[in-house]
Predicted model as a PDB file, atoms N, CA, C, CB and O in Angstrom, pLDDT in the B-factor column:
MODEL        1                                                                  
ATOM      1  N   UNK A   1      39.209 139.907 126.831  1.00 93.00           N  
ATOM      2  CA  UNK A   1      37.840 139.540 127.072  1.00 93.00           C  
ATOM      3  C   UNK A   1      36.991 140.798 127.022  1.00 93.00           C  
ATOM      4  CB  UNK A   1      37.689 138.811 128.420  1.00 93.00           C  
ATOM      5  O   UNK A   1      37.667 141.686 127.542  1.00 93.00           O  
ATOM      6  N   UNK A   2      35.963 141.218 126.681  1.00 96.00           N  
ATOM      7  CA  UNK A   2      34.902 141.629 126.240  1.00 96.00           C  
ATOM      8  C   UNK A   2      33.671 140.985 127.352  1.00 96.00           C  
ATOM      9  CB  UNK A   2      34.865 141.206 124.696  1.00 96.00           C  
ATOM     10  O   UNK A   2      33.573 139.780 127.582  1.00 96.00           O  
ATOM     11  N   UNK A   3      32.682 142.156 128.040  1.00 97.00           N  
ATOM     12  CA  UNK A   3      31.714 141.481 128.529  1.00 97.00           C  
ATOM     13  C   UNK A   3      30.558 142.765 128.454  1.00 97.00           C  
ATOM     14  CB  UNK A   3      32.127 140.775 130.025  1.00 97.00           C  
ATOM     15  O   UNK A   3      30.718 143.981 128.555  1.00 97.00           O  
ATOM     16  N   UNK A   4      29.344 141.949 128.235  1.00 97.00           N  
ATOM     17  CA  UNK A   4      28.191 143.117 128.428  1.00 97.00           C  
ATOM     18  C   UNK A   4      27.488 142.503 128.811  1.00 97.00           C  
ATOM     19  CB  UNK A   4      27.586 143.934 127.440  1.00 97.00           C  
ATOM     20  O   UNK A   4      27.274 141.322 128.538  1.00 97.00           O  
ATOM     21  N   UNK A   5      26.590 143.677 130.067  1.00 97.00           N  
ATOM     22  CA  UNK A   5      25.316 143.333 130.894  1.00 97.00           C  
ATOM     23  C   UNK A   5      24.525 143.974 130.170  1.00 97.00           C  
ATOM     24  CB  UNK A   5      25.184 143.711 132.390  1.00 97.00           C  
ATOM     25  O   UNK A   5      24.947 145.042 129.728  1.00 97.00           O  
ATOM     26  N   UNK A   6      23.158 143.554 129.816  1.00 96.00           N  
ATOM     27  CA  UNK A   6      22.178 143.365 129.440  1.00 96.00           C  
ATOM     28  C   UNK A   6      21.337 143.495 129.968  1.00 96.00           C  
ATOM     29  CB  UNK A   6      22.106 142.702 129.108  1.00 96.00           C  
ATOM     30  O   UNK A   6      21.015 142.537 130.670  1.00 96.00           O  
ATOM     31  N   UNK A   7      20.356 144.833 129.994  1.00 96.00           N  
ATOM     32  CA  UNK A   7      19.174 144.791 131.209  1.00 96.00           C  
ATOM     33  C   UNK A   7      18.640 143.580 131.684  1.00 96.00           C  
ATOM     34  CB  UNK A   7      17.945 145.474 130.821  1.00 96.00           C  
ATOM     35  O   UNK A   7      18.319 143.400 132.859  1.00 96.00           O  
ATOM     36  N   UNK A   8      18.529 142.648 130.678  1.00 96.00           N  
ATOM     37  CA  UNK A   8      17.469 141.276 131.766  1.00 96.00           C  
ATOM     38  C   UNK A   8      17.933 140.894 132.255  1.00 96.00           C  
ATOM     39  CB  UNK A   8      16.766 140.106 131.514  1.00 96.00           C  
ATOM     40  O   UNK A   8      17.442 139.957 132.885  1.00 96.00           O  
ATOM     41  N   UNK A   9      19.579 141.308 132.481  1.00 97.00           N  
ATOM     42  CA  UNK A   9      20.785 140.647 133.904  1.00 97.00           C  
ATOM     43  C   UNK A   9      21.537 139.777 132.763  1.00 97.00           C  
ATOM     44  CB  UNK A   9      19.903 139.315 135.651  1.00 97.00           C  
ATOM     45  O   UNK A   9      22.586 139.551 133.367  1.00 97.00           O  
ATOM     46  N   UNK A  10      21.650 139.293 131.805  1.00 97.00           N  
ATOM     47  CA  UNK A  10      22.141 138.588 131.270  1.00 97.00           C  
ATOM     48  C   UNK A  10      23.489 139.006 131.117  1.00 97.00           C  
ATOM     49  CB  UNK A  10      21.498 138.338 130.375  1.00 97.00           C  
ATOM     50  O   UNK A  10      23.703 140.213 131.226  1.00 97.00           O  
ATOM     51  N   UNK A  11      24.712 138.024 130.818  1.00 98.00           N  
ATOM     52  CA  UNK A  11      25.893 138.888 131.032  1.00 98.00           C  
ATOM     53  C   UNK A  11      26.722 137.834 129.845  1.00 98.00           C  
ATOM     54  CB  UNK A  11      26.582 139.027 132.938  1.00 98.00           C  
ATOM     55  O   UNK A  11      26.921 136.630 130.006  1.00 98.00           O  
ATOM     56  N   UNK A  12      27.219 138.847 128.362  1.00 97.00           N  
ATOM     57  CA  UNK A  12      27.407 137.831 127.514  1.00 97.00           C  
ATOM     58  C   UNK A  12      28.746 138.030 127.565  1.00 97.00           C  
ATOM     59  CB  UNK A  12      26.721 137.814 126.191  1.00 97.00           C  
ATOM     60  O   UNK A  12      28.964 139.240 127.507  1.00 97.00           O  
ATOM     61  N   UNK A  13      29.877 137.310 127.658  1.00 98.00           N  
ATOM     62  CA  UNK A  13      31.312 137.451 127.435  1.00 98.00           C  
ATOM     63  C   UNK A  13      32.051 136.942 126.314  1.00 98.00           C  
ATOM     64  CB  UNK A  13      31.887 136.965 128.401  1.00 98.00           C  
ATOM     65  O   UNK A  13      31.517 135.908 125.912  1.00 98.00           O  
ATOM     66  N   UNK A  14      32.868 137.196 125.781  1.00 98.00           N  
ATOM     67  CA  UNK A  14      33.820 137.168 124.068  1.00 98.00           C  
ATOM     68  C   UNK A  14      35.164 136.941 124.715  1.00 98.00           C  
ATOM     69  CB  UNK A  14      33.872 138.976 122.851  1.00 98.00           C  
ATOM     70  O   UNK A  14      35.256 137.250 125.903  1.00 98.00           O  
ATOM     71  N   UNK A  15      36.438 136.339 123.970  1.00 97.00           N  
ATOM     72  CA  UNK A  15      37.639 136.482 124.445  1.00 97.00           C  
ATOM     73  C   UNK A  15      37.883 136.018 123.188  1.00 97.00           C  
ATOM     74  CB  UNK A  15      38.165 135.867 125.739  1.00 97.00           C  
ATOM     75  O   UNK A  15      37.267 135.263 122.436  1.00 97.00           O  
ATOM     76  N   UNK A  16      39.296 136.853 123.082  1.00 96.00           N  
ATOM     77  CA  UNK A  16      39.635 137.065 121.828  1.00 96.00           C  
ATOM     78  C   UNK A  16      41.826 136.326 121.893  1.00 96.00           C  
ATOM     79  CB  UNK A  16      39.174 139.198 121.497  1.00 96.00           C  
ATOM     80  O   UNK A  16      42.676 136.597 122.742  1.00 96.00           O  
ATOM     81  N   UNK A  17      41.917 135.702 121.020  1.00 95.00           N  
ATOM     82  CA  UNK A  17      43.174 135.240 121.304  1.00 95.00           C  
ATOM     83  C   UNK A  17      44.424 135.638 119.859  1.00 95.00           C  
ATOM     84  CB  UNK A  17      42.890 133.498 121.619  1.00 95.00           C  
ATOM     85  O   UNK A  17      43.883 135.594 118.754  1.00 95.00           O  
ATOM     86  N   UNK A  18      45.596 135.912 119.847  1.00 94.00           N  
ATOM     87  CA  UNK A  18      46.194 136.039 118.784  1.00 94.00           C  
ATOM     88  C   UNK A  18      47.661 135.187 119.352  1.00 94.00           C  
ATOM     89  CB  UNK A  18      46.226 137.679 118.278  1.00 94.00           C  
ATOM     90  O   UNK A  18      48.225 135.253 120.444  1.00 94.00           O  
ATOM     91  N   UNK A  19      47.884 134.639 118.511  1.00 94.00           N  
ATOM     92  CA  UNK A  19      49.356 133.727 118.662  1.00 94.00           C  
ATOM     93  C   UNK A  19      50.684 134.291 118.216  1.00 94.00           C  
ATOM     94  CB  UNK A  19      49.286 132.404 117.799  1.00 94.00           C  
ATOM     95  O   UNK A  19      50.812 134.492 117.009  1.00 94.00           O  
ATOM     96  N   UNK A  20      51.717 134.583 119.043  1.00 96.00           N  
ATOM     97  CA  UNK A  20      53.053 135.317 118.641  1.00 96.00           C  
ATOM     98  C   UNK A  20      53.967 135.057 119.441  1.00 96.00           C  
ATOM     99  CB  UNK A  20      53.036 136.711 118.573  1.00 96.00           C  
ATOM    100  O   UNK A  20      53.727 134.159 120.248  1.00 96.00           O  
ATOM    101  N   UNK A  21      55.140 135.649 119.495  1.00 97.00           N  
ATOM    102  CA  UNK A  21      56.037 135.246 120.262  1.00 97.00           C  
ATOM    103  C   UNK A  21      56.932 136.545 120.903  1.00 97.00           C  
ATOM    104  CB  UNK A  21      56.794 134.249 119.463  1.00 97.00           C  
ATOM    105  O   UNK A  21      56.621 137.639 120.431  1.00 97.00           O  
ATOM    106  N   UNK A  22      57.815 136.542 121.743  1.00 98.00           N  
ATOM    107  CA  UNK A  22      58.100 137.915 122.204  1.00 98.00           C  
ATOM    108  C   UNK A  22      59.591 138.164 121.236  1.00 98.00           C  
ATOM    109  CB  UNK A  22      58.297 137.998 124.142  1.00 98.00           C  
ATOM    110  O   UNK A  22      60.299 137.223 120.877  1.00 98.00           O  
ATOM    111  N   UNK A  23      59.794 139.179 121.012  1.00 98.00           N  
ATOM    112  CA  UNK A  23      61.311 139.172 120.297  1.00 98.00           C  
ATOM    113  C   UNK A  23      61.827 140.664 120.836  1.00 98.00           C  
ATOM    114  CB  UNK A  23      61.275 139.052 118.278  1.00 98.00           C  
ATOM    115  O   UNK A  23      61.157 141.331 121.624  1.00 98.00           O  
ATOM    116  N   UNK A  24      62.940 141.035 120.372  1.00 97.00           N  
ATOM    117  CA  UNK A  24      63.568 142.259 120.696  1.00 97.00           C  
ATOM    118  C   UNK A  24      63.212 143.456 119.746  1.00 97.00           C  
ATOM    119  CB  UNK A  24      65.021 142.027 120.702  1.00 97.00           C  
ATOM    120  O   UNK A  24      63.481 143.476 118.545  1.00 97.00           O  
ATOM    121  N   UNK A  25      62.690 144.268 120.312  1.00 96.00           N  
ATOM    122  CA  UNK A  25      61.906 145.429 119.581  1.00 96.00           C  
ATOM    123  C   UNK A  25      62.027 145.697 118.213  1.00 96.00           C  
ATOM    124  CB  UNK A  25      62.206 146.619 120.110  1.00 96.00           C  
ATOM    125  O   UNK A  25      63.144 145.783 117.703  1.00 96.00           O  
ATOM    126  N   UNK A  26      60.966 145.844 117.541  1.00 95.00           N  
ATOM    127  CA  UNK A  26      61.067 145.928 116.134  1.00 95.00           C  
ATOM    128  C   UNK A  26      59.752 146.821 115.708  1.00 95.00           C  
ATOM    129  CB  UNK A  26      61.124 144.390 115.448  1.00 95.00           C  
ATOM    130  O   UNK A  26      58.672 146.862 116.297  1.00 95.00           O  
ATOM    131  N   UNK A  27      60.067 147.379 114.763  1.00 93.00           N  
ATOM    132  CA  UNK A  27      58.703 148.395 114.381  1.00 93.00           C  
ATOM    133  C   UNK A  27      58.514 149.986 115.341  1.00 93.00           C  
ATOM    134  CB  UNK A  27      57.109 147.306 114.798  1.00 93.00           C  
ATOM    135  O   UNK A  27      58.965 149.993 116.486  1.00 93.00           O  
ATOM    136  N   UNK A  28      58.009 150.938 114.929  1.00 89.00           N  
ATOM    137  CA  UNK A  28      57.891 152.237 115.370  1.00 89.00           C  
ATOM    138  C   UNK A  28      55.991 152.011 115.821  1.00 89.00           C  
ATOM    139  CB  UNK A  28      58.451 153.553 113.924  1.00 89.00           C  
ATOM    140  O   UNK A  28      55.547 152.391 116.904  1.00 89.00           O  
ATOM    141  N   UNK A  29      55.323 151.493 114.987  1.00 85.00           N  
ATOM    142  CA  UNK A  29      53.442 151.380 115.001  1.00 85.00           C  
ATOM    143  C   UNK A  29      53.510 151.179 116.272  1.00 85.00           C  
ATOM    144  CB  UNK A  29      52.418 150.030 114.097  1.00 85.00           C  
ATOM    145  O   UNK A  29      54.457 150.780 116.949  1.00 85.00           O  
ATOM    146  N   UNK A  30      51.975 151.611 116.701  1.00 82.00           N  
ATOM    147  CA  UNK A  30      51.478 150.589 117.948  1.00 82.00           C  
ATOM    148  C   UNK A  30      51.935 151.354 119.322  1.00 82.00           C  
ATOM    149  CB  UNK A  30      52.322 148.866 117.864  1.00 82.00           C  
ATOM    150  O   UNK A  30      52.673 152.320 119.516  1.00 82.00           O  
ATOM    151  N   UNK A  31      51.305 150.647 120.044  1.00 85.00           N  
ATOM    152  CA  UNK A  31      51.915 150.963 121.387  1.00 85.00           C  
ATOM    153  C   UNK A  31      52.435 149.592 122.263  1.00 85.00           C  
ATOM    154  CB  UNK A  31      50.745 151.788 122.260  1.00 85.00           C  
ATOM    155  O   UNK A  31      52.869 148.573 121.725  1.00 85.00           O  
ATOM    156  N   UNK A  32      52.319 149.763 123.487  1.00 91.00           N  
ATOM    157  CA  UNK A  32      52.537 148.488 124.458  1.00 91.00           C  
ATOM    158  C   UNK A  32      53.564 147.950 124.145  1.00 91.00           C  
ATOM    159  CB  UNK A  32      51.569 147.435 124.484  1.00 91.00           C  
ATOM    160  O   UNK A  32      54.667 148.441 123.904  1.00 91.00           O  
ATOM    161  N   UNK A  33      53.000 146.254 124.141  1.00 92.00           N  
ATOM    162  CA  UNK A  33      54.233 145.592 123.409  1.00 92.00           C  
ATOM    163  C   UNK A  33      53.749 145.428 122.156  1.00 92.00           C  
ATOM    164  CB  UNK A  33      54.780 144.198 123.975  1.00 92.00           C  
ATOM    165  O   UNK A  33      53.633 144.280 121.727  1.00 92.00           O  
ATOM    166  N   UNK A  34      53.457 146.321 121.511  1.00 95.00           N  
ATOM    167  CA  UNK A  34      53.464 145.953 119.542  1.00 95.00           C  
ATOM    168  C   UNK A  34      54.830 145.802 119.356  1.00 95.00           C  
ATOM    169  CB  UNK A  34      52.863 147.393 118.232  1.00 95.00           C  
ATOM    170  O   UNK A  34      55.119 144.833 118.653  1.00 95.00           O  
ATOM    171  N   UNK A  35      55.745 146.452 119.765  1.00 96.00           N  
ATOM    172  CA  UNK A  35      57.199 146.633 119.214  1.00 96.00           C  
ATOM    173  C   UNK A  35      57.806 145.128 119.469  1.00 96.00           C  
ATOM    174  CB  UNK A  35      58.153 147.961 120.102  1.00 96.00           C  
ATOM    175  O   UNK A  35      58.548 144.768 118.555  1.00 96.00           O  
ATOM    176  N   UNK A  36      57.598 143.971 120.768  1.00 97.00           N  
ATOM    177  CA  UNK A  36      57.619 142.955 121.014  1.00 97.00           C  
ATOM    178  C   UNK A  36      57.076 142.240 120.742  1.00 97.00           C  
ATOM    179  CB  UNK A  36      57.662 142.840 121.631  1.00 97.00           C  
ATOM    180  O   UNK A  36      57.321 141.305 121.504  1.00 97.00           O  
ATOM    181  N   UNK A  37      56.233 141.920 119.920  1.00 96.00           N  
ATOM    182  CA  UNK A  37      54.949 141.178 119.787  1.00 96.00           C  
ATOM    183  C   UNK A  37      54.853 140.567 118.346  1.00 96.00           C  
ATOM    184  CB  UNK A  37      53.695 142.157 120.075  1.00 96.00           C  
ATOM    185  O   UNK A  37      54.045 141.044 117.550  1.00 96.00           O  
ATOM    186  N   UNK A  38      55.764 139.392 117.956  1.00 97.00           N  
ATOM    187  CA  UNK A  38      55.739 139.245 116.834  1.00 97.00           C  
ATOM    188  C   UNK A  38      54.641 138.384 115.962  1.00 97.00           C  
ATOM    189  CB  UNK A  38      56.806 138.921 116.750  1.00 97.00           C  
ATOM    190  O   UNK A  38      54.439 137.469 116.760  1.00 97.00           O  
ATOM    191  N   UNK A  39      53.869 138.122 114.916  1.00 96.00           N  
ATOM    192  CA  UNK A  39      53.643 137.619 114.637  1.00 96.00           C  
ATOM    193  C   UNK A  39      53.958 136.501 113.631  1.00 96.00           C  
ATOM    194  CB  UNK A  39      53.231 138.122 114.782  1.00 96.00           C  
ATOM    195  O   UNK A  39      54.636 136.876 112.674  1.00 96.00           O  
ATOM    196  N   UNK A  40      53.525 134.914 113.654  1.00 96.00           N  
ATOM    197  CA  UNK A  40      54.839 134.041 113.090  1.00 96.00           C  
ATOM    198  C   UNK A  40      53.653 134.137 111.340  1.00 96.00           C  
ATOM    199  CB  UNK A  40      55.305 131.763 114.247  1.00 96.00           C  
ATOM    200  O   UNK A  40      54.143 133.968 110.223  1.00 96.00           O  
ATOM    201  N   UNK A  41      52.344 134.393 111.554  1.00 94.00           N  
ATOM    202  CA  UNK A  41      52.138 134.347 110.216  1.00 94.00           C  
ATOM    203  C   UNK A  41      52.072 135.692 109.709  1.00 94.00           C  
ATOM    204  CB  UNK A  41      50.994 133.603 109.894  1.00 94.00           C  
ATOM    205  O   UNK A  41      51.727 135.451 108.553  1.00 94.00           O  
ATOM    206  N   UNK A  42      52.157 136.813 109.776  1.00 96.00           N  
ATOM    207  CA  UNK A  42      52.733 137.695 109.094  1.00 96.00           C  
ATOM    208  C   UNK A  42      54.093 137.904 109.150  1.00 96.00           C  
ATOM    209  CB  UNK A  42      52.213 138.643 109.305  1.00 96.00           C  
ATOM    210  O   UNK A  42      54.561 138.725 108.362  1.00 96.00           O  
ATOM    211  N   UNK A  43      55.191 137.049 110.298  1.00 97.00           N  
ATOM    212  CA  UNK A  43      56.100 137.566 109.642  1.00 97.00           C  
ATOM    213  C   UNK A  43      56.688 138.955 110.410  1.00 97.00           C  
ATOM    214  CB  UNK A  43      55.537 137.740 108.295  1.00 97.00           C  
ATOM    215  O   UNK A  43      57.763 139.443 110.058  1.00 97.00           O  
ATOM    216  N   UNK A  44      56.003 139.448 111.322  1.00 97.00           N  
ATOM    217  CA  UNK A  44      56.493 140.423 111.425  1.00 97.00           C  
ATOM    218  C   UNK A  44      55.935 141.254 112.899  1.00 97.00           C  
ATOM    219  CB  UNK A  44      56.287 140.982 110.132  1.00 97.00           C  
ATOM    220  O   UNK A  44      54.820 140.925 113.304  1.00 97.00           O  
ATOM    221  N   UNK A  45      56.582 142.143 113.553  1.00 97.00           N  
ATOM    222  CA  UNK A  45      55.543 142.296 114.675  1.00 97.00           C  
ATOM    223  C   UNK A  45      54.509 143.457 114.485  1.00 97.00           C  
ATOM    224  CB  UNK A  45      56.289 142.546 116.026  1.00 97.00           C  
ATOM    225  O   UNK A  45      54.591 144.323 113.615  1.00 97.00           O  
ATOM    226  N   UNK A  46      53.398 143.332 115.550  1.00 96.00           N  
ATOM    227  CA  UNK A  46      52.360 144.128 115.600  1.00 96.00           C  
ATOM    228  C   UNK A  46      52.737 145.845 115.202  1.00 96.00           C  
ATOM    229  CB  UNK A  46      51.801 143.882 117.055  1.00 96.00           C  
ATOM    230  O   UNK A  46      52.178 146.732 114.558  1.00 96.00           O  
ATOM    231  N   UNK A  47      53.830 145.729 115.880  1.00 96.00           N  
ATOM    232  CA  UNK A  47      54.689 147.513 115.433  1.00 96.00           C  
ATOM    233  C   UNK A  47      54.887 147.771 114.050  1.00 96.00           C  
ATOM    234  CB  UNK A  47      56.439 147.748 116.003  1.00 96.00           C  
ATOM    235  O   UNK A  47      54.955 148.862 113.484  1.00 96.00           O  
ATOM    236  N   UNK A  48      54.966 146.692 113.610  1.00 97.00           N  
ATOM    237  CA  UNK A  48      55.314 146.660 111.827  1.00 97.00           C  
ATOM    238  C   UNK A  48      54.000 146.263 110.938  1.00 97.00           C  
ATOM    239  CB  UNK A  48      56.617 145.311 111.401  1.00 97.00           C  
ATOM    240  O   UNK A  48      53.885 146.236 109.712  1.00 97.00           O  
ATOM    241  N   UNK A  49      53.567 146.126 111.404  1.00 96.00           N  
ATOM    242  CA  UNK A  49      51.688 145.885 110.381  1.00 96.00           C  
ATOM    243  C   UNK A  49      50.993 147.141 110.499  1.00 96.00           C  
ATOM    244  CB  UNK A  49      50.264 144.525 111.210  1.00 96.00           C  
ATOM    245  O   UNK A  49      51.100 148.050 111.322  1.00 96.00           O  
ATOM    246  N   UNK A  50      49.987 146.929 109.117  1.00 94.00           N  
ATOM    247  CA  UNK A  50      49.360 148.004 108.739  1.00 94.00           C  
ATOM    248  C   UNK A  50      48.172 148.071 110.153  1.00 94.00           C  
ATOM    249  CB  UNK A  50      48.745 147.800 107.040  1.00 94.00           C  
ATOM    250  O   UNK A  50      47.885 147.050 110.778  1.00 94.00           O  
ATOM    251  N   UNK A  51      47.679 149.220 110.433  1.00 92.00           N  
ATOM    252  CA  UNK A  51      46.069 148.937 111.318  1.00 92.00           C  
ATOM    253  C   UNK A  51      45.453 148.412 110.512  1.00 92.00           C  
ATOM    254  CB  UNK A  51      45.085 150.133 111.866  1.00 92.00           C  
ATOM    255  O   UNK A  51      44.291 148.305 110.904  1.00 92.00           O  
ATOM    256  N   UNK A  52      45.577 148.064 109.692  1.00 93.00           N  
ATOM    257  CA  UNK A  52      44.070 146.525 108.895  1.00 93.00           C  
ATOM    258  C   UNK A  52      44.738 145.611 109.305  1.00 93.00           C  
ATOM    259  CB  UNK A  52      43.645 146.094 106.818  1.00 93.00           C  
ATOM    260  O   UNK A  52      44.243 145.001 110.253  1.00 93.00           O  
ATOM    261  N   UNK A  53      45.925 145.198 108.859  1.00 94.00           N  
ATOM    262  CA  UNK A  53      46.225 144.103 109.822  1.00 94.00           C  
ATOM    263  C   UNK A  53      46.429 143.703 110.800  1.00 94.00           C  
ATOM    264  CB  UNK A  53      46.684 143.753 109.780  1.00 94.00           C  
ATOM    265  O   UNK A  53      46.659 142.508 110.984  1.00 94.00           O  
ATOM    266  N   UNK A  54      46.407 144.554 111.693  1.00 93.00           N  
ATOM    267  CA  UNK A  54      46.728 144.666 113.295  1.00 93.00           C  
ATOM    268  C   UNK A  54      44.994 144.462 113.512  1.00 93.00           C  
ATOM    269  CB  UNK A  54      47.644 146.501 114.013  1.00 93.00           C  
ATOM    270  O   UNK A  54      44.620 143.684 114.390  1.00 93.00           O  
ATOM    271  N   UNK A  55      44.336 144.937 112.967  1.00 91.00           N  
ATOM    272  CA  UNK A  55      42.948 144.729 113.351  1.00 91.00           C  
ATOM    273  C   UNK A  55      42.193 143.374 113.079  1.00 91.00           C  
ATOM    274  CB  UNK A  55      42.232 145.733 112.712  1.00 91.00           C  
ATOM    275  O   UNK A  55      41.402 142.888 113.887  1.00 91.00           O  
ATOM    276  N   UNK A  56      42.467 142.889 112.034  1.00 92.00           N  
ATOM    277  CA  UNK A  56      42.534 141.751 111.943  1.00 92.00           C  
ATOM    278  C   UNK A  56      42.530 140.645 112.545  1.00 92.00           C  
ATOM    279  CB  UNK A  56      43.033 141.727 111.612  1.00 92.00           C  
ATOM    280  O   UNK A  56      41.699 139.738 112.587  1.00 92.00           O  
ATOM    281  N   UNK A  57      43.984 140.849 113.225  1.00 93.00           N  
ATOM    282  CA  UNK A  57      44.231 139.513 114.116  1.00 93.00           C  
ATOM    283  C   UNK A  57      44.311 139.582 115.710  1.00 93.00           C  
ATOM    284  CB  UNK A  57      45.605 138.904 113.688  1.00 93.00           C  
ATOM    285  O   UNK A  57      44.754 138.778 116.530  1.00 93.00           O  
ATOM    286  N   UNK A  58      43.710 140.859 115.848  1.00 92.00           N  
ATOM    287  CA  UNK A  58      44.270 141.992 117.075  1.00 92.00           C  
ATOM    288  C   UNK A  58      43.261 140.827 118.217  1.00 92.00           C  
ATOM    289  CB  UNK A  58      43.548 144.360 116.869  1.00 92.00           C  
ATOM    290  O   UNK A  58      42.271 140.246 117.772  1.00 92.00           O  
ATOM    291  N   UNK A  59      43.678 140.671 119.528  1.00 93.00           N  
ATOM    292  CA  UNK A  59      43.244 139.744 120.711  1.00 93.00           C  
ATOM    293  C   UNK A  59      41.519 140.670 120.830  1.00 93.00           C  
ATOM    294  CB  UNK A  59      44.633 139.876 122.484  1.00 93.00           C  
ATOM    295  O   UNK A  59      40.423 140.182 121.106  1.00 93.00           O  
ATOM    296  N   UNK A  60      41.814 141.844 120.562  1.00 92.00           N  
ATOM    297  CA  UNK A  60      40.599 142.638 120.772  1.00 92.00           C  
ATOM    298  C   UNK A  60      39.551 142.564 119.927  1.00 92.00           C  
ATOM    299  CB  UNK A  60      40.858 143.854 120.811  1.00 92.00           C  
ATOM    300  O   UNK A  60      38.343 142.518 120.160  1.00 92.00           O  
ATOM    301  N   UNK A  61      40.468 142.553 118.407  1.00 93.00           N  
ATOM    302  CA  UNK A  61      39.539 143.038 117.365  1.00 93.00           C  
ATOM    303  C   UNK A  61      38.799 141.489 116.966  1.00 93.00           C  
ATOM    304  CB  UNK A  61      40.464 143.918 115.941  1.00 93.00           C  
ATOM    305  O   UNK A  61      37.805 141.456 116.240  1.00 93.00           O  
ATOM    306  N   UNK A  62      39.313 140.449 117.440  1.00 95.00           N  
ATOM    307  CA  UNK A  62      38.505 139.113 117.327  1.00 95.00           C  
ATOM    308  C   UNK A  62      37.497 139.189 118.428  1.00 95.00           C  
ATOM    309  CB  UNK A  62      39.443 137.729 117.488  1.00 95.00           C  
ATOM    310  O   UNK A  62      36.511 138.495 118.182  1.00 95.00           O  
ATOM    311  N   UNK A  63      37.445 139.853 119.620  1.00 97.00           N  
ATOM    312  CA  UNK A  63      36.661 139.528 120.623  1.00 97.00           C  
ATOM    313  C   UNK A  63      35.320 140.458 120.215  1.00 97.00           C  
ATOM    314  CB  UNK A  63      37.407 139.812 122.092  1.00 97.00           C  
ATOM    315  O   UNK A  63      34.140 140.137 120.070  1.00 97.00           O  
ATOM    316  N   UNK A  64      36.020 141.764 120.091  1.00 95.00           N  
ATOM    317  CA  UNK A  64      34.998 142.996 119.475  1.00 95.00           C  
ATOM    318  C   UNK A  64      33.598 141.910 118.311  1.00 95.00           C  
ATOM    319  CB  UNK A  64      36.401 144.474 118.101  1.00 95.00           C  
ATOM    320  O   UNK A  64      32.382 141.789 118.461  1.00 95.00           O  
ATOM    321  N   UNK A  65      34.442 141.400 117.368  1.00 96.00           N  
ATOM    322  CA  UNK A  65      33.399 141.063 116.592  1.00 96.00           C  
ATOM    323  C   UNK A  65      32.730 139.715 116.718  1.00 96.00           C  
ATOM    324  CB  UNK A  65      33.803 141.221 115.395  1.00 96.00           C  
ATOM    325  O   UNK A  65      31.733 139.489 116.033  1.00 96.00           O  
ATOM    326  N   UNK A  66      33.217 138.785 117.562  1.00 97.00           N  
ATOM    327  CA  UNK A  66      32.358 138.214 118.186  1.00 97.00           C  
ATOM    328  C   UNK A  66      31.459 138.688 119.191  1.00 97.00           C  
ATOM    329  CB  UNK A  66      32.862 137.456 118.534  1.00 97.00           C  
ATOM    330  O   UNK A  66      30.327 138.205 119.221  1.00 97.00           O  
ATOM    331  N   UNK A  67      31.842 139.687 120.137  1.00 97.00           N  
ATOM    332  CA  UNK A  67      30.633 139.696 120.685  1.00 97.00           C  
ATOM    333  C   UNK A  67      29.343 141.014 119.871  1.00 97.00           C  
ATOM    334  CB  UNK A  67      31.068 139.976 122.359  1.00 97.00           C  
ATOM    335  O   UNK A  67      28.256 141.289 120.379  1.00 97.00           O  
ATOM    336  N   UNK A  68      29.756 141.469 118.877  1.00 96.00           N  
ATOM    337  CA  UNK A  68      28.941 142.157 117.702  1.00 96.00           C  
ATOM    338  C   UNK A  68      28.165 141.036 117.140  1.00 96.00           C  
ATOM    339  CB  UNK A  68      29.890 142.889 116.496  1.00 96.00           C  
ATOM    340  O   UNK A  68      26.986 141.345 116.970  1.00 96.00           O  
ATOM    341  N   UNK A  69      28.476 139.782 116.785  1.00 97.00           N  
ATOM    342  CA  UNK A  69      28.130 138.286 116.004  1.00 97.00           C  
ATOM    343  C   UNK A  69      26.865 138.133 117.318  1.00 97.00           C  
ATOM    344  CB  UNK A  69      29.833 136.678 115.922  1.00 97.00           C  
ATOM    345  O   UNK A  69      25.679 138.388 117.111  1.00 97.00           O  
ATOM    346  N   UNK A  70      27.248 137.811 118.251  1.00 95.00           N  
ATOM    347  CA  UNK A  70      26.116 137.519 119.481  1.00 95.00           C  
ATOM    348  C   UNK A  70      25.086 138.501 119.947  1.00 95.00           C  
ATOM    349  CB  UNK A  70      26.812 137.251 120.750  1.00 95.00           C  
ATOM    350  O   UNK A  70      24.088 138.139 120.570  1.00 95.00           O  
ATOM    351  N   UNK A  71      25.374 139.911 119.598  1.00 92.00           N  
ATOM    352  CA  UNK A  71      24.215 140.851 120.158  1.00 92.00           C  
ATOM    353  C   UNK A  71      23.378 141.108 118.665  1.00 92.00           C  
ATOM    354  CB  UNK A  71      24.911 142.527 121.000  1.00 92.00           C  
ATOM    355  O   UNK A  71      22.368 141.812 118.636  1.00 92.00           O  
TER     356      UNK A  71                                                      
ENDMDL                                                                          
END                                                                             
């Protein structure tokens, strides 16, 4: 989730979601659980995708540009 206050008090919030499953470590990329963190439509986990694709589908990088879409 993503949130910004807005001088007129307004307070806009984003949440960002990506779908995967946990598996046994795979990939060197990334931090956290990238190495766990597989994804079923690439195929592969977050540790193993390029940063364009990690950005892509990233829980963040969907929230980031929605709340860029709203301000």
């Amino acid at each position: 989730m993503i949130a910004c206050a807005l001088p007129s008090g307004k307070i806009i919030t984003t949440r960002g979601e990506t779908a995967g499953i946990i598996v046994p470590p795979q990939g060197d990329g990334g931090f956290g659980y990238d190495p766990i963190f597989f994804s079923p439509d690439y195929g592969k986990t977050m540790a193993q995708l390029s940063q364009e694709e990690k950005n892509k589908i990233s829980h963040r990088g969907i929230a980031l540009r929605e709340m860029v879409a709203l301000l």
